[in-house]
SEGU-774458 format. One record per residue: residue number from 0; residue in one letter; x, y, z negated of N, C-alpha, C, CB in turn. Coordinates in steps of 0.02 Angstrom, whole numbers, padded with zeros to 5 digits. Glycine has a CB too. Layout:
# SEGU-774458
NODE  seq  type   neast  nnorth     nup  caeast  canorth    caup   ceast  cnorth     cup  cbeast  cbnorth    cbup
NODE  NUM     a       X       Y       Z       X        Y       Z       X       Y       Z       X        Y       Z
...
END
This chain:
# SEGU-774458
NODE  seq  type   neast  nnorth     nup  caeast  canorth    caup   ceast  cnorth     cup  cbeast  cbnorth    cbup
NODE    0     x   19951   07434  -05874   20023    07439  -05864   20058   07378  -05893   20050    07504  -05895
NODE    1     x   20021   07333  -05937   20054    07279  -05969   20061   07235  -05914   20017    07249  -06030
NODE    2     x   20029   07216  -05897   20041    07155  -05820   20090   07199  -05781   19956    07135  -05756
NODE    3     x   20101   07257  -05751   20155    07281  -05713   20223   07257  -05751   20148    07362  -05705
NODE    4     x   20202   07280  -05819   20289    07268  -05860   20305   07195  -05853   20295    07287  -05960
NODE    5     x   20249   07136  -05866   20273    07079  -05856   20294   07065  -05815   20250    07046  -05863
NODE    6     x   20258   07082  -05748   20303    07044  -05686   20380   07091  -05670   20245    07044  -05601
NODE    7     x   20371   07154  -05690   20439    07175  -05691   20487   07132  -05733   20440    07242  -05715
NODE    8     x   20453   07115  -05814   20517    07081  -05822   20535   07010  -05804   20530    07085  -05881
NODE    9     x   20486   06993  -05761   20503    06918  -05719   20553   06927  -05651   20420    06881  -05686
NODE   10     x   20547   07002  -05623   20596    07009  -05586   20665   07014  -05610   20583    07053  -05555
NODE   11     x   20678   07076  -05655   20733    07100  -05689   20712   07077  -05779   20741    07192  -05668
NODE   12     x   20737   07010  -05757   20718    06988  -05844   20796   07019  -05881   20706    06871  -05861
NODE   13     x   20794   07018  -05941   20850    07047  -06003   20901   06980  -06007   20805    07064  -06096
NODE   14     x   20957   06987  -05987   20997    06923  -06000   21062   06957  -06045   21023    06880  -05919
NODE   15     x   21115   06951  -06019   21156    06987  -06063   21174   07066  -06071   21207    06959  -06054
NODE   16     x   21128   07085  -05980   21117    07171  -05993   21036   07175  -05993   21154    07231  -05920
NODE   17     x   21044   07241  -05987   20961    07261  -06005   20924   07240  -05933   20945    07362  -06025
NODE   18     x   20855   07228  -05959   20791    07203  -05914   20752   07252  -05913   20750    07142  -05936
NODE   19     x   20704   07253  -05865   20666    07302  -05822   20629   07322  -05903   20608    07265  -05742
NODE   20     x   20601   07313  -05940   20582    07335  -06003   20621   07394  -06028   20588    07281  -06049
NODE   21     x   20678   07360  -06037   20724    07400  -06080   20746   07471  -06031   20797    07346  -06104
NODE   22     x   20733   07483  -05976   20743    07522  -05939   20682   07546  -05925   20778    07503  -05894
NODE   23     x   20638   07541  -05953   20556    07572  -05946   20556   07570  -05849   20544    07684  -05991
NODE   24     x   20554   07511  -05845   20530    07519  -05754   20453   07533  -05754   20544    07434  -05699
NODE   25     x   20416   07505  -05793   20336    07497  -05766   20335   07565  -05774   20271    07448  -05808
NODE   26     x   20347   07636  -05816   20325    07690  -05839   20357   07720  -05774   20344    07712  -05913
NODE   27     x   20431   07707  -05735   20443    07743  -05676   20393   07728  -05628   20506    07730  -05650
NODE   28     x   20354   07679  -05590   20327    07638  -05559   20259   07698  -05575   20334    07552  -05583
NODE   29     x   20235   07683  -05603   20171    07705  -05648   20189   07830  -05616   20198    07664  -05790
NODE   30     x   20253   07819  -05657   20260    07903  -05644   20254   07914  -05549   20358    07936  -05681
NODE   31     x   20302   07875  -05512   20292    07870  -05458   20233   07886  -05433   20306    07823  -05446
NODE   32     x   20192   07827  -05426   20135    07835  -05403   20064   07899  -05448   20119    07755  -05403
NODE   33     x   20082   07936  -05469   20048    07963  -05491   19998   08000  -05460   20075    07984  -05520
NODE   34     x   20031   08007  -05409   19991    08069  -05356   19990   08050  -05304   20019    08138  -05345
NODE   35     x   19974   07971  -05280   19976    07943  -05225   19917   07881  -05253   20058    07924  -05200
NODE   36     x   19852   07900  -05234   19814    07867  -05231   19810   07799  -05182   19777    07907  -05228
NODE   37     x   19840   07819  -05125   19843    07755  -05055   19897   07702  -05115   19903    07793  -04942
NODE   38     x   19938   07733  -05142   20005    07679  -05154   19949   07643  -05220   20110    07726  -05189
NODE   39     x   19943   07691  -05262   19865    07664  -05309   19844   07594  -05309   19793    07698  -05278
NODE   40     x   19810   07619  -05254   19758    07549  -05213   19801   07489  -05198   19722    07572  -05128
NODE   41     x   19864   07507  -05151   19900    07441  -05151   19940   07412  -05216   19949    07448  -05099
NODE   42     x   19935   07450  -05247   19972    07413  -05320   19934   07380  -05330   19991    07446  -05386
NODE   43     x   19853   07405  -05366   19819    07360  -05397   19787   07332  -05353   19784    07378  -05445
NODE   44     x   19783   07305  -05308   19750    07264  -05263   19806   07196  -05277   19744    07301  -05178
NODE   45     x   19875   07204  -05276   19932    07174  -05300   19921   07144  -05361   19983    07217  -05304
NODE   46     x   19893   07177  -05407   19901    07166  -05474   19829   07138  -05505   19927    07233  -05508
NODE   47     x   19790   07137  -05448   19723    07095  -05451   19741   07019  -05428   19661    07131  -05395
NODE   48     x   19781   07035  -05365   19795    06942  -05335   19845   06912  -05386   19843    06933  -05241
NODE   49     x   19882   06958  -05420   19956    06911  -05457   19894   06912  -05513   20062    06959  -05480
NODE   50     x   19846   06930  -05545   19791    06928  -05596   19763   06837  -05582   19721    07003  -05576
NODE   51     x   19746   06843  -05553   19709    06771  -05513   19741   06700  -05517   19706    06782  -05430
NODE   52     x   19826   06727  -05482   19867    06666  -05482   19863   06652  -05566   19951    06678  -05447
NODE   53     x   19890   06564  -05556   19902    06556  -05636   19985   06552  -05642   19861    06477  -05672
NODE   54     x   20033   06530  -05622   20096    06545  -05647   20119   06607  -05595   20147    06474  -05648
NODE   55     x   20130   06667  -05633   20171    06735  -05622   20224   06737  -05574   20203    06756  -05683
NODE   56     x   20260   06701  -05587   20335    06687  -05547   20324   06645  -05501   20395    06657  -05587
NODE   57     x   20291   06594  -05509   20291    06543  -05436   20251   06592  -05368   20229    06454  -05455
NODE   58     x   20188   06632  -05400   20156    06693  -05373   20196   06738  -05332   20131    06732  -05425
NODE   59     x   20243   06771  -05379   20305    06816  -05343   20355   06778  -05277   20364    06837  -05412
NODE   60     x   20366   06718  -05287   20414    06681  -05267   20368   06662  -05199   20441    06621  -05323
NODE   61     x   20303   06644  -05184   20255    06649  -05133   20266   06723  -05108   20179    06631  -05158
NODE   62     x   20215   06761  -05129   20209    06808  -05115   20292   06855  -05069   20180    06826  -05182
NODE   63     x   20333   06828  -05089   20410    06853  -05048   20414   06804  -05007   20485    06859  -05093
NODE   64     x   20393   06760  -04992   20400    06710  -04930   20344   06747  -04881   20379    06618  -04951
NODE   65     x   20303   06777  -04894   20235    06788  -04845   20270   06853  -04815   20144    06803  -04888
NODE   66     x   20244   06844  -04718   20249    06895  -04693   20229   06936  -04693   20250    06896  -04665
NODE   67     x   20238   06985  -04689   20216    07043  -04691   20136   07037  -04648   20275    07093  -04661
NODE   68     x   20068   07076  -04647   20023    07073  -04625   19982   07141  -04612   20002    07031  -04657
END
């Protein structure tokens, strides 16, 4: 769940209001999928390729340019 929280807080980083941290997003994310094994698989299949890349954000910033497949 630590790599989920990071790239959450690379999306919704903490500036002068609260960031995806401070709002426990990875633990909603995480409760979500609890009982959805298919969504499971596509997270961490996600969280294997953003694993691989070496800068996080340039990763995300690709990864939202790519069409859908």
């Amino acid at each position: 769940m630590t790599q989920l929280a990071e790239i959450a807080d690379i999306i919704i980083p903490r500036t002068d209001t609260p960031g995806a941290a401070d709002a426990r997003v990875q633990e909603y994310i995480d409760f979500q999928l609890a009982k959805d094994r298919a969504r499971q698989k596509v997270l961490r299949d996600g969280l294997r390729w953003m694993a691989s890349q070496g800068d996080k954000a340039a990763a995300l910033g690709e990864a939202s340019r790519k069409p859908d497949s």
